[in-house]
C-alpha positions as CSV (number, residue, x, y, z in Angstrom):
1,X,-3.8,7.8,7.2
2,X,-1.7,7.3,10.4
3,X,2.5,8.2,10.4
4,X,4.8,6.8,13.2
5,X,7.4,9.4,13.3
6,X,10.5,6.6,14.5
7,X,12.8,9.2,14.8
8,X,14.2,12.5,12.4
9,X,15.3,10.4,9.6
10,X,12.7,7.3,9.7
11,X,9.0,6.5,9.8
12,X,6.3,4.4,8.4
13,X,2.9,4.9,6.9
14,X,-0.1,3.2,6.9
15,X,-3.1,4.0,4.8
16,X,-6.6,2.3,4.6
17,X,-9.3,3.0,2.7
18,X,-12.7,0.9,1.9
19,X,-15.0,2.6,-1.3
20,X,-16.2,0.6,-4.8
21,X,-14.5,-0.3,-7.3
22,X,-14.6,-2.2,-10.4
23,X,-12.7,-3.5,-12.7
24,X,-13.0,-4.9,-17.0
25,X,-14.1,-8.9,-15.4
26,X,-16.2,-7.6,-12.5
27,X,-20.1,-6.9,-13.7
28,X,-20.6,-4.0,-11.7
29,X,-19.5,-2.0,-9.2
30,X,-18.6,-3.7,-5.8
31,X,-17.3,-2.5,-1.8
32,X,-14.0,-3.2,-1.3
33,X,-10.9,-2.0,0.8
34,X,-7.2,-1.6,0.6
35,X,-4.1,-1.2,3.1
36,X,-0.6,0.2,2.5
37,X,2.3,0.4,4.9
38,X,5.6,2.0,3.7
39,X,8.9,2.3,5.7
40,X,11.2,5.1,4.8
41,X,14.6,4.7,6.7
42,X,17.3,7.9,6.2
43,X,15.0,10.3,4.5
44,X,18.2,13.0,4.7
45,X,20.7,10.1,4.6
46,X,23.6,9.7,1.3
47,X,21.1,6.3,1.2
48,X,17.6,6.3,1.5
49,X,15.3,2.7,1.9
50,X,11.7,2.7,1.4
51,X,9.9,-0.8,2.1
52,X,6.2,-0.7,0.9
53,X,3.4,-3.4,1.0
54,X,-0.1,-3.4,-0.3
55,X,-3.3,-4.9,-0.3
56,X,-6.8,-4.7,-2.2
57,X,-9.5,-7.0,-1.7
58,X,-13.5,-6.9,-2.7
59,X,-15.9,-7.9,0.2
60,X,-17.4,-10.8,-2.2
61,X,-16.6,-14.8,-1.9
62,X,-14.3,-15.8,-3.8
63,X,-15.7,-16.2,-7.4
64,X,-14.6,-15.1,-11.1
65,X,-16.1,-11.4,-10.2
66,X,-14.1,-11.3,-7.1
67,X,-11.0,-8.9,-6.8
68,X,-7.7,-9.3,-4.7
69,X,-3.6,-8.0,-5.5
70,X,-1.3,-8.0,-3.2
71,X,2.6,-6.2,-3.6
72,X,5.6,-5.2,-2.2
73,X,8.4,-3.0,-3.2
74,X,11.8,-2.7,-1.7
75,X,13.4,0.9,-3.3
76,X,17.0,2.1,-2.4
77,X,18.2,6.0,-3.0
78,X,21.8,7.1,-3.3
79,X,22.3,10.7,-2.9
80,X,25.4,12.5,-4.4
């Protein structure tokens, strides 16, 4: 886990992790990793913007027991 403090209101995140996993198509276990970055701008702001993105990936070839998502998310917070 690493933070980049931008300034009082704003930073960004980035995680990354590596472990096993498995999932109902896979046959067994398998290594994998994963990486997430999220943006939050005016954390104490009347408006708040969080900007995420995501990955997860299995260290196979590509095959029909082979894993891989990736997302995003774009989240907006008004404050009264």
């Amino acid at each position: 886990f690493i933070y980049w403090n931008l300034n009082p209101e704003s930073g960004i995140s980035l995680i990354l992790a590596g472990g096993v996993f498995k999932d109902d198509a896979m046959g067994s276990f398998d290594w994998g990793w994963s990486a997430d970055v999220e943006g939050t701008f005016g954390a104490y702001s009347d408006w708040m913007l969080k900007l995420s993105g995501h990955v997860i990936d299995s260290f196979r070839q590509y095959s029909e027991e082979s894993f891989g998502a990736v997302a995003a998310s774009v989240s907006i917070t008004r404050r009264f």
